[in-house]
N, C-alpha and C positions, 0 to 999 in steps of 0.2 A: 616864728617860722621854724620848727621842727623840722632837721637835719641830718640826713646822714651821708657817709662819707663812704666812699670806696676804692679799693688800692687797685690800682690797673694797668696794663704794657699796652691793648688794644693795639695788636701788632697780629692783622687787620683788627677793627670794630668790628663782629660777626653777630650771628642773631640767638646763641647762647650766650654771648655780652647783654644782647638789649635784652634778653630772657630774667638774666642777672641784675640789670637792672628795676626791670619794676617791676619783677620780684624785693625786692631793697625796699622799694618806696612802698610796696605794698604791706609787709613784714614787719615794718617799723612804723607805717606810719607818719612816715616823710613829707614835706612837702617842698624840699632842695635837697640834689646831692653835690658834694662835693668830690673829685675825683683826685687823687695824688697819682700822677702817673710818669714812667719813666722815661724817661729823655731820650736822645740818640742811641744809648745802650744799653741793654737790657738783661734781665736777671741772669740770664743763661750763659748770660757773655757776648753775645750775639748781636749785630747791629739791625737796626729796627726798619722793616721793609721802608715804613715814610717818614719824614722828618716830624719833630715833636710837634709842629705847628699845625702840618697836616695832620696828624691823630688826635691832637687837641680839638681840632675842626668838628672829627667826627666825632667824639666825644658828645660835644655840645648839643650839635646838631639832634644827637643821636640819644638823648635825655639828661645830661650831666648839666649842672650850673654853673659849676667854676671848676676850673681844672689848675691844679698847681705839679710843678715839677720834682721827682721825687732827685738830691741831686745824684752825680755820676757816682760817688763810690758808695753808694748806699744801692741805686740801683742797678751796679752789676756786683754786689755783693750775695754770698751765700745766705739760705734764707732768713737766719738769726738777724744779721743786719739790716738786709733788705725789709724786713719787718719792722725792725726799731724806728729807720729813718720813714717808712712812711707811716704806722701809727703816729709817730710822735709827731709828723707833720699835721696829720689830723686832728692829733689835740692840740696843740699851739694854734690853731685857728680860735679858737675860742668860741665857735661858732659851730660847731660837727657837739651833736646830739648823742648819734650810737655811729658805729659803722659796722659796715655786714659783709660778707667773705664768702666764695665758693667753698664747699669744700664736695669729698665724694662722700662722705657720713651723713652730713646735714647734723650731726649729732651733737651740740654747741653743750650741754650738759659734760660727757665725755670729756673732750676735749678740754673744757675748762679746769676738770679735776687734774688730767695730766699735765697742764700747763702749772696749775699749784706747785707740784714737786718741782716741777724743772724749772722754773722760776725761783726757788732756792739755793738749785746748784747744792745739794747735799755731798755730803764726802764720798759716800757711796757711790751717787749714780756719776761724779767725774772720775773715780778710780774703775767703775768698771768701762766709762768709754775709753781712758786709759788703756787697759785692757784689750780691748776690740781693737782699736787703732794698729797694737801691738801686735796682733793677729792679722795681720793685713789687710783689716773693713778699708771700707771706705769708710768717711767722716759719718754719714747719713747713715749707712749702719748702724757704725758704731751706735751710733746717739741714739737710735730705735732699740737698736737690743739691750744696751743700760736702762732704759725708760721701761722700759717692759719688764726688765727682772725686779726693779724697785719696786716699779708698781705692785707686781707678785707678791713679793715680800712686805708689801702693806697691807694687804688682804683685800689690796681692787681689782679682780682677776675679769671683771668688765673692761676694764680702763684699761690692763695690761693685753689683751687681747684685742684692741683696737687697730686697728689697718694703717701705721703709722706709716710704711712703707709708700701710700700713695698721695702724690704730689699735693694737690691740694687740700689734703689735712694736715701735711706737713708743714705746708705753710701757713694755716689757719693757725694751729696750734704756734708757732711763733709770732703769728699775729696776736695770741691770747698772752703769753711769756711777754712778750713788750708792754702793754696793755699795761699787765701787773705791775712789771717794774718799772713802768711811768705815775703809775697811781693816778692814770686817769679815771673821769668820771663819764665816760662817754660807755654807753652802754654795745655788748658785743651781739653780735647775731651771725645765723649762718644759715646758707641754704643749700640743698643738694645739688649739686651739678649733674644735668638731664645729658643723655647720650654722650656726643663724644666726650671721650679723656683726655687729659692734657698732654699726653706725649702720641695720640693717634696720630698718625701715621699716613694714613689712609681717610679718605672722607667718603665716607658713608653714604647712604640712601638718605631721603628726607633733607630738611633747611638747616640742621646745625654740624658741623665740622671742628674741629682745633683748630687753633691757630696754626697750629703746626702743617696740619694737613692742607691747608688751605695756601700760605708760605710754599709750599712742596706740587702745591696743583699752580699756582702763579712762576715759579722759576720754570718749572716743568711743561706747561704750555704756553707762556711766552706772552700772555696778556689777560688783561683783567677779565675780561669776560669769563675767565675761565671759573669765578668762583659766585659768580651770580645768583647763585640759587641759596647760595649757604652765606650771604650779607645784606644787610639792610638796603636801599637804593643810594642813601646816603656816601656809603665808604664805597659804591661801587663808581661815582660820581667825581668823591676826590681823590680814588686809585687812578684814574684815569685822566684827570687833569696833571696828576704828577708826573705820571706815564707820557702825556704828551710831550711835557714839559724836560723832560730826561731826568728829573729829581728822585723817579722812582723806576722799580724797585733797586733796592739795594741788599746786597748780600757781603758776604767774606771775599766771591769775586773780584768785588770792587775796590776791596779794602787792601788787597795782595802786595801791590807796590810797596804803599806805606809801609808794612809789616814789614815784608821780608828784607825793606832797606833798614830797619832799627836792628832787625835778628841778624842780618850780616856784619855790621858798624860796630854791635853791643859785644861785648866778650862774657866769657861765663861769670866774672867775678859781680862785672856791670847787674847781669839779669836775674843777679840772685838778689837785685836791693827791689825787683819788683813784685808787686802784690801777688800770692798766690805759687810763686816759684818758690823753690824750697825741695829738700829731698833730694838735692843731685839733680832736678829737672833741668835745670840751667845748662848742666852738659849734656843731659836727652838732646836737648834743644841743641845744642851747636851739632852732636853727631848725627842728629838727623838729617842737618842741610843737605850735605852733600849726598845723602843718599834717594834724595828726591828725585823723581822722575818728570814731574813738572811741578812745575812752581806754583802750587795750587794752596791754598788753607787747609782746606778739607785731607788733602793729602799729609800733609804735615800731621796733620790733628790724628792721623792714623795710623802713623808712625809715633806717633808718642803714647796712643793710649794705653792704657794699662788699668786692673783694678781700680788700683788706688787712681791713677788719674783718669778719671771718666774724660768727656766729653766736655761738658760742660765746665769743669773745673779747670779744662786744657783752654777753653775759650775764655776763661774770666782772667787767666792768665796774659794769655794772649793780649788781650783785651788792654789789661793793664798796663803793658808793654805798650801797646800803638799809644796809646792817653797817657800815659807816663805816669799812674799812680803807683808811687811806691809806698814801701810796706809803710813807713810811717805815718801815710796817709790812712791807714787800714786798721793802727792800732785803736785799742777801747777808747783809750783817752779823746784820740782826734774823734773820733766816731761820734761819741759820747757833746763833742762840742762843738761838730760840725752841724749841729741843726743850730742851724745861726740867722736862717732866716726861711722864708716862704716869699717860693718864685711865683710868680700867676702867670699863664699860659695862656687864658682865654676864659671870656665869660659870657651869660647871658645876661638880659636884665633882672632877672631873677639873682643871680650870682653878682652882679652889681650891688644890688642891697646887700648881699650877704658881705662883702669886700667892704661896705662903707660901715656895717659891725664890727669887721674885721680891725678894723683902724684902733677901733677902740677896746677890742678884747682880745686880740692876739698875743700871743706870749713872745713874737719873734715880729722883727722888721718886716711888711709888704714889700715886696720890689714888686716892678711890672717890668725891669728890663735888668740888665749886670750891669747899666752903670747907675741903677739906682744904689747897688752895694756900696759906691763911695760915700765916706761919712756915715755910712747906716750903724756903725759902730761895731760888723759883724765880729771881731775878734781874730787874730790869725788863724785857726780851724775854719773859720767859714768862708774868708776871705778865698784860702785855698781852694773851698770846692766849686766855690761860685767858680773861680778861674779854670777850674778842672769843667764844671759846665761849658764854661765858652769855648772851653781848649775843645772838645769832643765836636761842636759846631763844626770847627774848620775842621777836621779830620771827617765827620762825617759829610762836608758841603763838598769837601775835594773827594770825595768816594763818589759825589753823585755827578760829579762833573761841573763844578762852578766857572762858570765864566767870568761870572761877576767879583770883582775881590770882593766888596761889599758883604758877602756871602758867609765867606770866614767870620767874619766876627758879629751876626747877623745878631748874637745876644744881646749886641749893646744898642740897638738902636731900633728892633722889632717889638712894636705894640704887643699888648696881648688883642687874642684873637677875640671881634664882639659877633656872635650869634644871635639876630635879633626874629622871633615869629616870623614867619613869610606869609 
């Protein structure tokens, strides 16, 4: 059975996802995908409109065979990490063939060549993001404009002139940099991502939108219907079961309490032991409070931006702070031996065969729940992040309004999800 794999937030499932998708199965070859997809919170820093269980749902439903969980500091890590931990979740299956990635280039040649050099980490190209950093970039600059003058000075003036600047080639291209330095042997692919972009804004004419924009038409008119046009029937199905249920949506809104009782409690010295803080942000952050007008996230977040701290960098912070991942959670080393094991989320019967391969060629322990991680031998790194997955449940169960305790700790004793033909 010929495999491939793909990395995903489906934060909604829309119909440039199922575009993406068999596009995949069609490109490679396929005949199962496996999805690594992010849990309660996601790349951006940002909490994920439905819980993992329901995006898993639609996942399935919506062409995926198995879906495993990429964990919490991998998934709201900047793209470098975020890359490593779910490539490498895809190779430790032992079962993923190739996997295959949006990007806006579709250029997988390109790409490959500039993932070469940076994948070395030559003297050069870390002394000139040195350099840029020092200059006041942001990180993402920085690392575009060293990669481009290197590349220059090798005499790849294609590869240096590539559109490193947008989103998803930038994450492709770290999808390629992990790839190499795992020495797997799954083969890579990419396809072009059709209309919208990933930071649109605005949804468009026609069936496909961002995610983003779609997020933005669902806070903004106050119920599912509102994105009908631009989602498969599926996600529009189980937005609306969660909807009923009060489990969805969920934003920063919801998350306010929590936060802003850690940022009041925490002192500066406290929030500088967490991920992402650093530079004096820790007293941004205290001299902001008081100067708030309402007690809002998004208010916060805009009193602290700055160049160097975008947005999203201000949420992953954040982020870290509500979950309590601190920086040594975030070091190479822990990173590096937090892939400790493979979470399973939900599967089809198709994806059931694959999980019963699995058994026997995976490079890491199967769990179907966290408390399969007792005894699984995961090591202190993975132990932690498994707990850091569960921790994120109860923060995210009490953001959606749980009634139930049960709820909070919903990791240790929630099946994965089975999707069978209708």
């Amino acid at each position: 059975m010929r495999t491939v794999g793909v990395i995903v937030e489906y934060n909604p499932f829309h119909n440039g996802h199922r575009h993406h998708l068999e596009e995949s199965v069609r490109v490679t070859g396929a005949d199962a995908v496996v999805a690594v997809m992010s849990g309660h919170f996601l790349q951006r820093g940002e909490p994920a409109l439905m819980d993992k269980w329901a995006r898993a749902e639609t996942a399935l439903r919506g062409g995926c065979d198995l879906v495993i969980e990429l964990p919490v500091p991998y998934a709201t890590s900047a793209a470098e990490w975020f890359a490593y931990g779910a490539v490498g979740l895809l190779d430790a299956t032992g079962v993923v063939d190739c996997f295959c990635f949006g990007s806006e280039s579709g250029d997988i040649d390109a790409l490959r060549r500039i993932a070469e050099l940076a994948a070395d980490e030559p003297a050069d190209l870390r002394g000139r993001i040195a350099e840029g950093l020092s200059a006041g970039l942001s990180f993402p600059d920085a690392y575009s404009a060293a990669l481009r003058f290197c590349l220059a000075a090798r005499g790849d003036s294609e590869a240096a002139a590539f559109p490193l600047e947008q989103p998803n080639n930038t994450l492709g291209l770290h999808y390629l940099i992990a790839w190499k330095r795992l020495g797997s042997r799954m083969e890579p692919h990419t396809i072009r991502r059709v209309q919208a972009g990933y930071h649109d804004a605005d949804a468009p004419a026609g069936s496909i939108a961002s995610a983003t924009a779609l997020r933005r038409l669902i806070f903004g008119r106050g119920r599912p219907e509102a994105i009908a046009s631009y989602v498969p029937p599926v996600t529009l199905d189980v937005l609306r079961r969660e909807w009923e249920a009060g489990r969805a949506p969920v934003g920063w809104p919801a998350l306010k309490e929590q936060l802003f009782h850690l940022l009041v409690r925490l002192g500066a010295e406290e929030l500088a032991g967490y991920r992402d803080i650093g530079e004096g942000l820790e007293h941004r952050i205290r001299r902001a409070l008081p100067a708030l007008e309402r007690l809002e996230v998004d208010e916060l977040i805009g009193l602290l931006k700055t160049k160097r701290y975008t947005r999203t960098r201000l949420q992953r912070a954040l982020t870290a702070v509500l979950l309590g991942i601190r920086k040594d959670d975030w070091r190479p080393a822990a990173l590096r031996e937090g892939l400790a094991y493979i979470r399973v989320l939900g599967f089809t019967p198709k994806g059931q065969e694959l999980l019963k391969r699995m058994r026997k060629a995976a490079k890491l322990p199967v769990l179907l729940s966290a408390a399969g991680g007792e005894g699984a031998g995961l090591g202190c790194a993975g132990a932690r992040y498994l707990e850091l997955d569960a921790r994120a449940t109860g923060v995210y169960a009490l953001a959606a309004g749980a009634a139930d305790p049960r709820a909070l700790l919903r990791d240790y004793y929630e099946p994965p999800i089975i999707v069978r033909p209708s």
